[in-house]
C-alpha positions in Angstrom: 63.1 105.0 106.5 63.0 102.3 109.4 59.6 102.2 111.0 59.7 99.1 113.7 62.4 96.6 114.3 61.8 93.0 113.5 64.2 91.3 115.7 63.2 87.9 114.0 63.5 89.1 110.1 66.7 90.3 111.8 67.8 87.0 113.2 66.4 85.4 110.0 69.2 87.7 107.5 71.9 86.8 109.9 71.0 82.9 110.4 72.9 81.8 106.9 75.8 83.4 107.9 75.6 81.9 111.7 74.8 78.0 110.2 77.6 78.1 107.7 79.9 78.4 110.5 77.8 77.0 113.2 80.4 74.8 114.6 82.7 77.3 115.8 79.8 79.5 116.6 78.9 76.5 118.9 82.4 76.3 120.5 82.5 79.7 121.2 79.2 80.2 122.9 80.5 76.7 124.7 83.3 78.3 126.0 81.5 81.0 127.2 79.4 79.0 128.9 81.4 76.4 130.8 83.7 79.8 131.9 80.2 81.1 134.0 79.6 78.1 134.9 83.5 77.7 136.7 83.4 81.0 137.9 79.9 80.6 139.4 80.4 77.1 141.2 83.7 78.3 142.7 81.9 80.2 146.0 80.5 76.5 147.0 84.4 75.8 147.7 84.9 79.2 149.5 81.9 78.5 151.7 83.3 75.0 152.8 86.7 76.3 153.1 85.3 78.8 155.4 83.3 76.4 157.2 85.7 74.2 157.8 87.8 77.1 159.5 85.4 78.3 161.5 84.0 74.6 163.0 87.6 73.9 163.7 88.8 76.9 164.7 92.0 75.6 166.9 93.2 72.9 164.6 91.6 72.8 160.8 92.0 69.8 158.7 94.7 70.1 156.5 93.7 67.2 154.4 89.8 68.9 153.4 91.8 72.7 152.9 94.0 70.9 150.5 91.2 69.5 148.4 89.3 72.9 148.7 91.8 74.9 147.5 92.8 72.3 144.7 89.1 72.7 144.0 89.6 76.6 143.6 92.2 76.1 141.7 90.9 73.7 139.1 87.6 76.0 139.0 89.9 79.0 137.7 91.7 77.2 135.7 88.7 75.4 134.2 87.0 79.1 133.5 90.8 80.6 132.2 90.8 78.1 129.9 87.1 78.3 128.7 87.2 81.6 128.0 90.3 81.6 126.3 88.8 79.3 123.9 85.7 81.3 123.5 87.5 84.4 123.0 90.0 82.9 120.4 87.4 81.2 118.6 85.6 84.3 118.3 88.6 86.4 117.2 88.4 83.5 114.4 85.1 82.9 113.2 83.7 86.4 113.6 85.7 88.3 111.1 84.9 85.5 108.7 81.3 85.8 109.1 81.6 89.8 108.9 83.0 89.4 105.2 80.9 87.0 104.1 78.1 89.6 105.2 79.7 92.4 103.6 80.5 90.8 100.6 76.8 89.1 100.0 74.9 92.2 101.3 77.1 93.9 98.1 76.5 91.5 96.2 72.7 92.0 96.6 73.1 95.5 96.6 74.5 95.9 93.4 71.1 93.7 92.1 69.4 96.5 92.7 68.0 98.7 89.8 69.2 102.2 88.3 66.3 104.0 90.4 67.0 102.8 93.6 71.0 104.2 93.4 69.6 107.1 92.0 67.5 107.4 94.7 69.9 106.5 97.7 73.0 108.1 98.8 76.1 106.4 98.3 77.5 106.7 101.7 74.1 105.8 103.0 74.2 102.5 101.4 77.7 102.3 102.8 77.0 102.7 105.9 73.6 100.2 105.7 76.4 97.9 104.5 79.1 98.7 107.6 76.1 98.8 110.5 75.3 95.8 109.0 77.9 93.2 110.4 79.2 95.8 112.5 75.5 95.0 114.3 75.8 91.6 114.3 79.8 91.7 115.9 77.6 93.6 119.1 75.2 91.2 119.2 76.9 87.8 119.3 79.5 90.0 121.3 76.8 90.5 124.0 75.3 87.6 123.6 78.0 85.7 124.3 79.8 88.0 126.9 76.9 89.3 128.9 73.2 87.6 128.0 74.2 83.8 128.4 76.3 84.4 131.6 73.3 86.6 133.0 71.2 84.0 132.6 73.9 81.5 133.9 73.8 83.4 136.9 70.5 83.8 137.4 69.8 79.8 137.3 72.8 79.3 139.6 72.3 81.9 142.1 68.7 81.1 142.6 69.6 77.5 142.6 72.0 77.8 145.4 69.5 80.3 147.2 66.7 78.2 147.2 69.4 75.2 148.6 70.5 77.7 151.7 67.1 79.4 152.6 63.7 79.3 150.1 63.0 83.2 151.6 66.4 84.1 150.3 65.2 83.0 147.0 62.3 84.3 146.6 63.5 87.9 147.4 66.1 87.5 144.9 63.8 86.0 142.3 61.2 89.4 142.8 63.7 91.5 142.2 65.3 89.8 139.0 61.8 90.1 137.5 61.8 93.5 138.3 64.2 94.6 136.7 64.3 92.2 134.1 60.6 93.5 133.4 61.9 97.4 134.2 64.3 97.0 131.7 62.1 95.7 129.1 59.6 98.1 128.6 61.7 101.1 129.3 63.8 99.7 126.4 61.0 99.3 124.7 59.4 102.6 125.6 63.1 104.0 124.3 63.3 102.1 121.1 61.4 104.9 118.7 63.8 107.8 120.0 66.8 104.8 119.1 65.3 104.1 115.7 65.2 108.2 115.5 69.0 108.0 116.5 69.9 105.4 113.8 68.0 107.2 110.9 69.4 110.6 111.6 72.7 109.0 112.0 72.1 107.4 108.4 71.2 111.2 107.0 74.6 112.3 108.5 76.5 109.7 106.9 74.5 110.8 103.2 75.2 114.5 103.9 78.3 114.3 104.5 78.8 111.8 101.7 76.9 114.2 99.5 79.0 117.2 99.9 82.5 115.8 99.8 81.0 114.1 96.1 80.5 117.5 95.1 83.2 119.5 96.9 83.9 121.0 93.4 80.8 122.7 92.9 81.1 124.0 96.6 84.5 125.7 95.6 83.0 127.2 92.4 80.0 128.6 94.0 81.4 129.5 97.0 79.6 127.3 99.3 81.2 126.5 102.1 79.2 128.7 104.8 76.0 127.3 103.1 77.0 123.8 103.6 78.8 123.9 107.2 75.5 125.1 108.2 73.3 122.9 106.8 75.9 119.6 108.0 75.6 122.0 111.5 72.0 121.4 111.6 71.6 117.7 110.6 74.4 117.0 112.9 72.9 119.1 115.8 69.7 116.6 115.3 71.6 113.6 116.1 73.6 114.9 119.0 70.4 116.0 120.7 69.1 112.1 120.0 72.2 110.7 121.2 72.3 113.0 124.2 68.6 112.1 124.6 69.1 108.7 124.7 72.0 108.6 126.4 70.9 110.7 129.1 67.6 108.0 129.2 70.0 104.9 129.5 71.9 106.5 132.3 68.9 107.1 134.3 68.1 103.4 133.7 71.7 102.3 135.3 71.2 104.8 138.3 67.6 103.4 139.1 68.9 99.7 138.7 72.2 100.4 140.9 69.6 101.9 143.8 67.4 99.1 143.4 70.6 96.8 143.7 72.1 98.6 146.6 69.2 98.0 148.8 68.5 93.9 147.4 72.2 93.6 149.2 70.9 95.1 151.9 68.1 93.7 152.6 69.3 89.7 151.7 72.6 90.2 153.5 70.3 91.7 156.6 68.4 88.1 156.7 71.2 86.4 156.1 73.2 88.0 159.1 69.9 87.3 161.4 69.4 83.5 159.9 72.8 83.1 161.3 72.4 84.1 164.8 69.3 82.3 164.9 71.8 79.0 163.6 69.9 78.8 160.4 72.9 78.7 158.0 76.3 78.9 158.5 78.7 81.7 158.4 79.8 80.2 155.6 76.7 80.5 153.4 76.5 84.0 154.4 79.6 84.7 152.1 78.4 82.6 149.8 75.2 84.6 149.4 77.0 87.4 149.5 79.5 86.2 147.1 76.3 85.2 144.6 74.7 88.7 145.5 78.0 90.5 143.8 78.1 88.4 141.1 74.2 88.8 140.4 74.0 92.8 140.8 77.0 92.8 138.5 75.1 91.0 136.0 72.1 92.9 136.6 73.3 95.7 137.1 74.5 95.7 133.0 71.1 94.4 132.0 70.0 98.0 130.9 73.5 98.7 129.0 72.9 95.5 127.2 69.5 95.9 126.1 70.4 99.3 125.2 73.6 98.1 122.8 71.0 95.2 121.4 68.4 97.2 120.5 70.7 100.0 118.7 72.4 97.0 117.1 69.0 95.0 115.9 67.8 98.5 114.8 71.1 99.6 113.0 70.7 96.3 111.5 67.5 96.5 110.4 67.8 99.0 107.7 70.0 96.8 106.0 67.5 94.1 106.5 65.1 96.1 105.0 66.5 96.6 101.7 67.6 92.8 101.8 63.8 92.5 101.8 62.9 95.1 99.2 62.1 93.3 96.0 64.0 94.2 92.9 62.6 97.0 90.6 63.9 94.9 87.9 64.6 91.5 87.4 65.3 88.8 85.1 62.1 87.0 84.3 61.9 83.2 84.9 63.3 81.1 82.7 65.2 84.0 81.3 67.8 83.3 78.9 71.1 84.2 77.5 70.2 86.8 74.3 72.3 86.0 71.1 72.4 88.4 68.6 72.5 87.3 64.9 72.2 90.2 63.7 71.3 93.2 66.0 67.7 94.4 64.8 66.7 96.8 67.5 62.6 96.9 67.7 61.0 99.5 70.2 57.1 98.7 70.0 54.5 101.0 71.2 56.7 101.5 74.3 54.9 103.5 77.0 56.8 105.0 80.0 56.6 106.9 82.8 58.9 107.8 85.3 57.1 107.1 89.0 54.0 106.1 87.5 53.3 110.6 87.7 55.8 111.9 85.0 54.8 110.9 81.2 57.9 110.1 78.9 57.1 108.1 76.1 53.7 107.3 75.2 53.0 104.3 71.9 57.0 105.0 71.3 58.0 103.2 68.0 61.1 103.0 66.4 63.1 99.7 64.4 67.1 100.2 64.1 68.1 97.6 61.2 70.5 95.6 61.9 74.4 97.3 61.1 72.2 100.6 60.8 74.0 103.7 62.6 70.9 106.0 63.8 70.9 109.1 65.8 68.4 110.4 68.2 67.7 114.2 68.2 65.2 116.9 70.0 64.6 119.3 73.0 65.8 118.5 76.0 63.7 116.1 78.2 62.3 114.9 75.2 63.1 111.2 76.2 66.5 110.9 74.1 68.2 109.2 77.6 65.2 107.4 78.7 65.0 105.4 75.7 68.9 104.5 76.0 68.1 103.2 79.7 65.1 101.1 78.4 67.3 99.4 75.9 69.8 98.9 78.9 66.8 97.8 81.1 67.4 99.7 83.6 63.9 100.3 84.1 60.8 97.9 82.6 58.5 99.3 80.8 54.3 100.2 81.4 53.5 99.2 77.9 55.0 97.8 75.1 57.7 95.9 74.1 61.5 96.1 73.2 63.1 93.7 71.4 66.8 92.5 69.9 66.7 90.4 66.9 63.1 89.1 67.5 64.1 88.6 71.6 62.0 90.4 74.0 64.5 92.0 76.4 62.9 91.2 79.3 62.4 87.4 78.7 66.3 87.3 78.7 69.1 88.0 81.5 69.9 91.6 82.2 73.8 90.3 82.4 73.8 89.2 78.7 71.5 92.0 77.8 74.2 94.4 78.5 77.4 92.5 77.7 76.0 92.8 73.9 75.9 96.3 74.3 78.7 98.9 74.7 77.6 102.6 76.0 79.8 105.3 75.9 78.0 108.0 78.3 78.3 111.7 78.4 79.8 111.6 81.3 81.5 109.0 82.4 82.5 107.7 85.9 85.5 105.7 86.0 86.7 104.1 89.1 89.5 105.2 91.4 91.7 102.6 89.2 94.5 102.6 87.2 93.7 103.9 83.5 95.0 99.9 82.9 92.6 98.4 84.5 89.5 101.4 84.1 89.7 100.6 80.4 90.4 96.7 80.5 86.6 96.6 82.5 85.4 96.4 78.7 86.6 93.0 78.5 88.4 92.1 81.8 90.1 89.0 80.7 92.1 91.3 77.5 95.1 91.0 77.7 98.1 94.2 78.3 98.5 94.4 74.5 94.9 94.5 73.6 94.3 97.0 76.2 97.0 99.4 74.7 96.0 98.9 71.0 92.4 99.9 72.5 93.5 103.0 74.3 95.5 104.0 70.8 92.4 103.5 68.6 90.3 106.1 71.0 93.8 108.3 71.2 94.5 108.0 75.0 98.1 106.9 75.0 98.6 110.6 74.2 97.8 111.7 77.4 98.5 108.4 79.0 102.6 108.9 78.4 102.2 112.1 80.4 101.0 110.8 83.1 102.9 110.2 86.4 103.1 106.2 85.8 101.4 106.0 82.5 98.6 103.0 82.6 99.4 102.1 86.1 98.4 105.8 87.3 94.9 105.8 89.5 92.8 108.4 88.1 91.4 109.1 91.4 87.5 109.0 92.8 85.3 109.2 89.4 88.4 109.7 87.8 88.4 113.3 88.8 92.5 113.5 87.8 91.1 113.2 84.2 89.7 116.2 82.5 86.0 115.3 81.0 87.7 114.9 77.5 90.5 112.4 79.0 87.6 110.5 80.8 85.8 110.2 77.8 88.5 109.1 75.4 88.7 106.1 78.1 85.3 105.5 78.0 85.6 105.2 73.9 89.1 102.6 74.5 86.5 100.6 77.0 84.0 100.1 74.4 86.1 99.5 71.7 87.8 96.4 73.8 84.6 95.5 74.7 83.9 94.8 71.0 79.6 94.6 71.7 77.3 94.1 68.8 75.8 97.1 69.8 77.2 100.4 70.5 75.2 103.3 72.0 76.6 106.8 72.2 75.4 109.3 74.4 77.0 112.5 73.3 80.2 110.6 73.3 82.0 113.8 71.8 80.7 116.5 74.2 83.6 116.9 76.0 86.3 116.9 73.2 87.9 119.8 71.8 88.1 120.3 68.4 91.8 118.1 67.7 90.7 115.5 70.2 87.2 115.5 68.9 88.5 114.7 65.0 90.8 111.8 66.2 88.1 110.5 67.8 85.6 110.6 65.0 87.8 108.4 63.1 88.3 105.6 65.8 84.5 105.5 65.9 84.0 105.4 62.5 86.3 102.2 62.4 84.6 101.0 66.0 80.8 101.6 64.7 81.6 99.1 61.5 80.0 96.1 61.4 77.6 97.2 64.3 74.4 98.4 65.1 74.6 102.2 66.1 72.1 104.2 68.3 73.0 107.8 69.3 72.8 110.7 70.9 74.0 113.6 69.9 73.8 117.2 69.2 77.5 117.8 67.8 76.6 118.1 63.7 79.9 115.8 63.1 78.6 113.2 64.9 75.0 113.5 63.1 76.1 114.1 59.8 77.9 110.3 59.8 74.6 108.7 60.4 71.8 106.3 57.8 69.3 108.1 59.5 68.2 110.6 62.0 65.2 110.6 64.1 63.6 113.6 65.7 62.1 112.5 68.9 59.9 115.3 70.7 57.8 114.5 74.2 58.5 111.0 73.6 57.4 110.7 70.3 59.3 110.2 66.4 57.7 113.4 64.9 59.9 113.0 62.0 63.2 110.9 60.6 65.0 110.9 57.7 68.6 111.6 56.3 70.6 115.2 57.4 69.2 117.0 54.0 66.0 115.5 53.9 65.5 116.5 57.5 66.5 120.2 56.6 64.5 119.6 53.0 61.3 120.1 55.2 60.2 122.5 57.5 60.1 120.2 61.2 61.7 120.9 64.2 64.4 119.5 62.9 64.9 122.0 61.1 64.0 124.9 63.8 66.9 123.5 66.0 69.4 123.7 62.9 68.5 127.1 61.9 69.0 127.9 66.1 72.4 126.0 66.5 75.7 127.7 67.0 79.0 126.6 66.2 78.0 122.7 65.2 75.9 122.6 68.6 72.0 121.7 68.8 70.7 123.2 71.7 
């Protein structure tokens, strides 16, 4: 959760983006620029052209209204122009800069470990991602359209002011500060309830992301009061933030607009009486005036913009933030490539626990020889999974060691780490692909062929010429048009493409029926030769095929041994044998 803004570590993620494409970024702050500065120096030429109608009121000098008007003229032009280029430019540069944001803040994201996406929402994260540039699009936007020209106006105005009448000036000066200052610390007096805002507008987005995941499960248990009440509530929280800070930046604008009303007054008031003492000229009353319109529009805005660039540095910052969180896990330095030989798998008095709280394997110790097929066995939450995920690294470890053919994992890159191993999960996601390309992911450079003769191994061109457009049919978010088994047998044709050294099953079979689950058995019999096996599994089918089986209970081997030597002894082996039902450990 955001606590404060940093507006520089802000400035700081966004300045790689801004100096790879600082030369347009340049050209369209330049354009900005030079279009103030047109559209501010063009009252000079109204005043003279009204001075010189006024000081020769019978006959004017057609000669000096020519060249003021050509003045005007070349002033509007000048500022057309300019801000045509700054706008076009930005159209330009800006989206580029967007996608490289998007794309790197992925890319970082995705560096991340296992426990931090277990521990975010999805559509949080998306969101971080979209606020993100989306932030940075309203700040250069503001920047550009309103803060540089505010200032521009300010330097001119006062400028020309203190050239006409130093009281004038001054008066003008006080109440910039004013409100400059007003605005400041109310914005900054505002920002918590904004931060509040952009947090509970991040919860939405994860709610809602949440519930529309598992709008399944709120069919089957009929939860769809329970759920429009609870997205009710969290969404009733952020309209009565937005409505709070909305309701706060409006009184801002009214306050400023009162204050602005009686500057006009009160300037235009001394300007009127300078003139009928012969001060100034009539024409540098309408140029004050003409300043005065220009400045209390500028002004005027000051709250709005502060307003959009604090929501946008704070709606940034969250992204910033986990930018700045340092990975759970990382490669070590000087990490290198693992090569397997021959794919010895050594777990050495591993200890692990699960937020430093939850104890789940404590002096664990298990060697898989090399080519050996070994199953893992035991109650649930007896640390069957965890040690998969260790082996994957998607946690390090508090103790211990894990090593591949003498090679400490974590002394070598996570990348090559997990291209030597296939997993086939229990339940797998697949994305909202074609079956194609969900199963060529194994090995994305294979070929149409290779993909097909993958598929057939793991017996998914059965149910593949059924479909709609057979391999070029998207299996939809997860790969929910799939049934668990379907999904499955792709996950099988993705390892067996992939081809790994080691192959890790995690109740690959769970979902099969009996006729799928015997076809399947024989492709990973044929996929398992030649490779170093480590699985879990309750199914007896699956067990029964392995060298040896390990009984693992509250994180500890409390026994191991072949299928009858297993049952040969009394253990809890064979307690959850004698329990089983129908080929099912429990």
């Amino acid at each position: 959760m955001t606590s404060k803004i940093s507006i520089k570590s802000v400035l700081k993620a966004y300045w790689p983006y801004i100096k790879a494409q600082k030369g347009w970024v340049i050209l369209t702050y330049t354009g900005a620029c030079l279009g103030v500065i047109c559209q501010m120096i063009t009252p000079w030429f109204y005043k003279d052209l009204l001075d010189v109608i006024t000081t020769n009121i019978q006959s004017p000098l057609k000669a000096d209204l020519l060249w003021i008007l050509l003045g005007i003229l070349f002033l509007n032009l000048g500022g057309w122009l300019s801000y045509r280029v700054g706008g076009f430019v930005a159209s330009y540069v800006q989206p580029i800069i967007l996608a490289n944001m998007d794309r790197k803040n992925l890319d970082h994201l995705l560096g991340h470990s296992y426990q931090f996406f277990t521990n975010n929402f999805a559509g949080s994260l998306l969101r971080k991602i979209q606020r993100f540039s989306r932030a940075f699009e309203r700040i250069m936007d503001e920047t550009e359209w309103n803060v540089i020209p505010l200032l521009i106006t300010i330097v001119i105005t006062v400028g020309a002011l203190f050239l006409r009448n130093g009281t004038l000036a001054w008066i003008t000066i006080i109440f910039i500060l004013v409100v400059i200052l007003g605005n400041y610390l109310f914005s900054w007096w505002k920002l918590k309830y904004d931060l509040k805002r952009a947090e509970k507008d991040t919860e939405v987005s994860g709610a809602l992301a949440d519930v529309i995941s598992n709008s399944v499960n709120v069919k089957l248990f009929s939860g769809y009061g329970f759920e429009k009440n609870k997205f009710f509530n969290v969404t009733e929280q952020l309209r009565k933030l937005q409505s709070l800070t909305w309701f706060l930046g409006e009184a801002n604008f009214a306050f400023q607009a009162l204050m602005g009303a009686f500057l006009e007054f009160g300037v235009m008031y001394l300007a009127v009486s300078y003139w009928q003492k012969g001060m100034i000229s009539i024409g540098d009353v309408i140029l004050v005036q003409g300043y005065l319109i220009a400045l209390i529009g500028r002004i005027w805005n000051v709250g709005r913009v502060m307003r959009n660039l604090y929501e946008a540095f704070s709606d940034a910052q969250e992204m910033v933030d986990i930018v700045e969180k340092p990975y759970d896990v990382m490669d070590s330095k000087g990490a290198k490539p693992l090569k397997i030989k021959k794919g010895q798998i050594a777990f050495e008095d591993v200890t692990f626990n699960y937020n430093q709280t939850r104890e789940i394997l404590t002096n664990f110790d298990l060697t898989v020889a090399p080519g050996e097929r070994v199953a893992l066995v035991g109650p649930s939450g007896a640390g069957k999974s965890t040690i998969v995920k260790l082996l994957l690294r998607f946690y390090d470890l508090d103790g211990g060691k894990i090593s591949i053919d003498g090679q400490d994992i974590k002394k070598v890159t996570q990348a090559s780490l997990r291209d030597q191993i296939a997993l086939v999960p229990q339940d797998p996601f697949l994305f909202h692909r074609t079956v194609r390309d969900n199963i060529r992911y194994g090995r994305r450079d294979a070929t149409d062929e290779e993909v097909q003769k993958a598929a057939k191994l793991a017996h998914c061109d059965e149910f593949i010429v059924n479909l709609p457009n057979g391999y070029e049919t998207y299996v939809g978010e997860r790969g929910i048009k799939l049934s668990g088994g379907e999904r499955q047998r792709v996950a099988i044709a993705r390892a067996i493409l992939a081809n790994a050294p080691i192959l890790v099953l995690d109740e690959a079979t769970s979902s099969l029926d009996s006729e799928s689950e015997s076809y399947i058995q024989d492709a990973l019999r044929n996929l398992m030769k030649g490779k170093t096996v480590l699985v879990i599994a309750h199914r007896l089918s699956t067990i029964m095929q392995m060298d040896r089986i390990v009984v693992v209970e509250d994180g500890k081997v409390v026994d191991q041994g072949t299928h009858q030597e297993l049952l040969s002894r009394e253990g809890l082996y064979q307690k959850l044998w004698n329990i089983q039902a129908g080929g099912f450990i429990s």
